[in-house]
C-alpha positions in Angstrom: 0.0 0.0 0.0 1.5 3.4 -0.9 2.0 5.6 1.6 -0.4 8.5 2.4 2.3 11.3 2.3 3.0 10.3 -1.6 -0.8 10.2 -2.2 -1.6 13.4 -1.3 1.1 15.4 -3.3 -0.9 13.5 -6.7 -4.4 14.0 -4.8 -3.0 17.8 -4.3 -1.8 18.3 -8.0 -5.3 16.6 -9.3 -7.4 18.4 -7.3 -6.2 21.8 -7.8 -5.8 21.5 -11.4 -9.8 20.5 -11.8 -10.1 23.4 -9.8 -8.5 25.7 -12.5 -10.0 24.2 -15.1 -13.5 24.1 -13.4 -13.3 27.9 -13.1 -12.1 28.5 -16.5 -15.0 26.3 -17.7 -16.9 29.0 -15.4 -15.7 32.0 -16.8 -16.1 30.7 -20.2 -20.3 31.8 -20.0 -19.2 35.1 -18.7 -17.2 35.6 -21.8 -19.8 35.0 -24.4 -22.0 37.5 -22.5 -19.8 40.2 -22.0 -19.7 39.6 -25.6 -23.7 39.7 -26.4 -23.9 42.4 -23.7 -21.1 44.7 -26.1 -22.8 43.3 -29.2 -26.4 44.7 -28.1 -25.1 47.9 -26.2 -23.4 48.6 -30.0 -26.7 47.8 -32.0 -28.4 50.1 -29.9 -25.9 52.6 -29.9 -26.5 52.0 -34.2 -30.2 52.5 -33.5 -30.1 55.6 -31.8 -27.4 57.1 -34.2 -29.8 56.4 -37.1 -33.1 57.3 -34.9 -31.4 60.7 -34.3 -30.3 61.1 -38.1 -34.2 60.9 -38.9 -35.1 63.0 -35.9 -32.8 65.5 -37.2 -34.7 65.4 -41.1 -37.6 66.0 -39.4 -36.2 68.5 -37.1 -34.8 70.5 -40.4 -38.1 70.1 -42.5 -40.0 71.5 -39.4 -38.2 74.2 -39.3 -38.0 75.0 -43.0 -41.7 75.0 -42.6 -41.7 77.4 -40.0 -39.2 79.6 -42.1 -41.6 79.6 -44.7 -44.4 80.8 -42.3 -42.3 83.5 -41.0 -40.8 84.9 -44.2 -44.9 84.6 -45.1 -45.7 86.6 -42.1 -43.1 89.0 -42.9 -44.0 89.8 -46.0 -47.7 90.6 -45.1 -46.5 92.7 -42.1 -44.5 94.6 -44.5 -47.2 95.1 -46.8 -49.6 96.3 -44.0 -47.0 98.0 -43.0 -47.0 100.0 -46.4 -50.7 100.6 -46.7 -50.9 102.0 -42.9 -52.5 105.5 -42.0 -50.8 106.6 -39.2 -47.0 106.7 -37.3 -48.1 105.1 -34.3 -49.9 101.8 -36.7 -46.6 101.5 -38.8 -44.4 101.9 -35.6 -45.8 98.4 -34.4 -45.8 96.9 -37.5 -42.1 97.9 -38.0 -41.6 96.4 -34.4 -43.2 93.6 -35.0 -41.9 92.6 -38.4 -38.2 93.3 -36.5 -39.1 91.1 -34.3 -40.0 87.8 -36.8 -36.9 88.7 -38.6 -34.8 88.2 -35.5 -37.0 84.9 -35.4 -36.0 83.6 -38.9 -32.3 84.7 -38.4 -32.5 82.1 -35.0 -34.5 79.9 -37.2 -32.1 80.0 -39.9 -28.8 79.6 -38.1 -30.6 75.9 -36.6 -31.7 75.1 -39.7 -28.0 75.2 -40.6 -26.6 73.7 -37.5 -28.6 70.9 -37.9 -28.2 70.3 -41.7 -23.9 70.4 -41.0 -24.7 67.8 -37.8 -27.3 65.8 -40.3 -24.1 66.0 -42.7 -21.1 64.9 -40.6 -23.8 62.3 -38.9 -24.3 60.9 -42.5 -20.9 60.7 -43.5 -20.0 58.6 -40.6 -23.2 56.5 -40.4 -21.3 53.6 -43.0 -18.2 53.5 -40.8 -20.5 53.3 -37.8 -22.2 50.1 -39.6 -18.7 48.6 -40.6 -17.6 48.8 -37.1 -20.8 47.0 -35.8 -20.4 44.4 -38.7 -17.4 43.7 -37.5 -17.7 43.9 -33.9 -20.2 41.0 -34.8 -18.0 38.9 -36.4 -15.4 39.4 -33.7 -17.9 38.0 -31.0 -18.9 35.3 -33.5 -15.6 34.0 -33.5 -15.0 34.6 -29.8 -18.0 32.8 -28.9 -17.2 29.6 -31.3 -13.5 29.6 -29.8 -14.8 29.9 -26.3 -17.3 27.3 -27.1 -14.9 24.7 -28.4 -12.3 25.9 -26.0 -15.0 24.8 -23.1 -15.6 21.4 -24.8 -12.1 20.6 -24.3 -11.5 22.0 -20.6 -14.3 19.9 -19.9 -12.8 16.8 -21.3 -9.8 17.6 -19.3 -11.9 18.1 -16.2 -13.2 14.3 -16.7 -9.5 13.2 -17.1 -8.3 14.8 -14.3 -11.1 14.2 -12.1 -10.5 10.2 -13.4 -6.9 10.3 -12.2 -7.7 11.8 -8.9 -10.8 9.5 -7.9 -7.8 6.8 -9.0 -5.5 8.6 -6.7 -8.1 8.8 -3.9 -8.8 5.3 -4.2 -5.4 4.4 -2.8 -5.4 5.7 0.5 -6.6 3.3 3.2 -10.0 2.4 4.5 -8.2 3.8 8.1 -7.4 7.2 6.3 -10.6 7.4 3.7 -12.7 8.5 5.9 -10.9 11.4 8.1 -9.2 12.4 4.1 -13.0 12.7 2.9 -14.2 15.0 6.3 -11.2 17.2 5.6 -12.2 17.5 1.9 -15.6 18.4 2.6 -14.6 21.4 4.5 -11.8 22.7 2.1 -12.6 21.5 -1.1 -9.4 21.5 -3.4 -7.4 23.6 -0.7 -7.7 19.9 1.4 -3.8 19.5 1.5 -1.0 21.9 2.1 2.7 21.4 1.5 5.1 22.1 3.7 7.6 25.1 3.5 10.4 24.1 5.5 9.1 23.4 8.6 5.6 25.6 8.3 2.3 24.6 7.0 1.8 26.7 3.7 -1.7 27.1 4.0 -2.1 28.6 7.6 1.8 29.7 8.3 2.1 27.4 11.1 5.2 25.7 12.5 5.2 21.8 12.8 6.9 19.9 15.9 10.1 17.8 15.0 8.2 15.1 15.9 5.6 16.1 12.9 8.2 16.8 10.2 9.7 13.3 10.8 5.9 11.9 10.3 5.5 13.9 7.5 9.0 12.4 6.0 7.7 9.5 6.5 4.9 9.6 4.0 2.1 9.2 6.7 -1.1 10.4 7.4 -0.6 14.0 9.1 -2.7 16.9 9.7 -1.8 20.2 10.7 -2.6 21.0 14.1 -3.8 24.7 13.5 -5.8 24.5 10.0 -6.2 20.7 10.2 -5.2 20.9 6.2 -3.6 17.2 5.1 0.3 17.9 5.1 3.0 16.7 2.7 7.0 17.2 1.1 6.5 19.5 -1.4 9.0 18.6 -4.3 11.8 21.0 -2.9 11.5 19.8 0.4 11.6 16.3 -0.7 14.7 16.7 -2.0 16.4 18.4 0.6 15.6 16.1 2.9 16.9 13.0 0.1 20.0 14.8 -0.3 20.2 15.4 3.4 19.9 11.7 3.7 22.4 11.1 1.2 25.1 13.4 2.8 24.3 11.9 6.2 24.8 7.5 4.4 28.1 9.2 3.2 
């Protein structure tokens, strides 16, 4: 039977890589929405750009209207203004007409604001369309990548998952148990190596007595975090070339 201490460092390396690739699988969904999310926020962006190019067509005609009606107005205040009888009548006609020709100057100068804006807005309307086309053809790619790159993360998950159910299934009906508890609570961060002397996963300094279980492959469990402990591959090999020096 192979001892716990060696089980643990390939129940360690399993379980932490289906970790990774569980929450890469997980982030994968995320992706392709950010994705639709840009891809919508862009066609409505495209929407409103057109909507205000016919708002503003409408806006100008409007107006063009109303500068017809006031050049209209003007010209019948003028001629009233002509055919009046006294100063005081063709005062307030000449005030009046003033004033609607201070209206069709405002009216005028918007008419030509929003004719250059309708013009620039017009211009860039097909590059506004090219970058949406292709905005769209970006996500459709990203989202058939991301598809096909989840199909195999998840075929690597099964693998992996394989080999550490395999790896599991050597540890002893005495250890099983106490290994599955301690998996329950911690998930893949069940098992800790060792630093030197200190538990990587809480800090913690191990007893002598402790480090020499530990080099001995057996079943040991931190005292402060209770995480399954284990050589990490430099320490293993300090302590194998410690043994070495010490048989020479």
């Amino acid at each position: 039977m192979t001892e716990p201490g060696i089980i643990f460092k390939e129940i360690h390396k399993y379980s932490k890589h289906a970790f990774e690739l569980q929450e890469n699988i997980g982030r994968i969904p995320r992706q392709i929405k950010a994705q639709k999310t840009r891809i919508e926020r862009m066609e409505k962006e495209f929407k409103d750009f057109q909507d205000h190019l016919k708002k503003l067509k409408v806006s100008i005609h409007e107006k063009e209207v109303s500068l017809k009606e006031l050049n209209t107005k003007v010209a019948k205040l003028q001629k009233q203004q002509n055919e009046a009888s006294d100063n005081k009548a063709y005062d307030a006609l000449k005030i009046e007409i003033g004033t609607t020709k201070a209206e069709i100057s405002k009216v005028e100068d918007e008419i030509l604001f929003a004719i250059t804006e309708q013009e620039e807005k017009t211009a860039a309307l097909p590059e506004q369309e090219k970058l949406l086309k292709a905005a769209k053809v970006e996500a459709a790619a990203i989202e058939k990548n991301s598809t096909d790159r989840k199909a195999e993360l998840e075929k690597q998950l099964t693998e992996t998952n394989a080999l550490l159910k395999a790896a599991e299934s050597q540890l002893s009906a005495e250890h099983l148990p106490k290994y599955l508890r301690i998996v329950q609570s911690f998930k893949h961060e069940a098992l800790s190596p060792l630093e030197g002397k200190t538990c990587s996963s809480c800090a913690t300094e191990i007893t002598s007595q402790m480090m020499n279980e530990v080099r001995s492959y057996l079943f040991v469990a931190c005292k402060s975090c209770n995480r399954l402990l284990y050589l990490s591959e430099q320490e293993e090999r300090v302590f194998k070339e410690s043994e070495a020096a010490d048989e020479a």
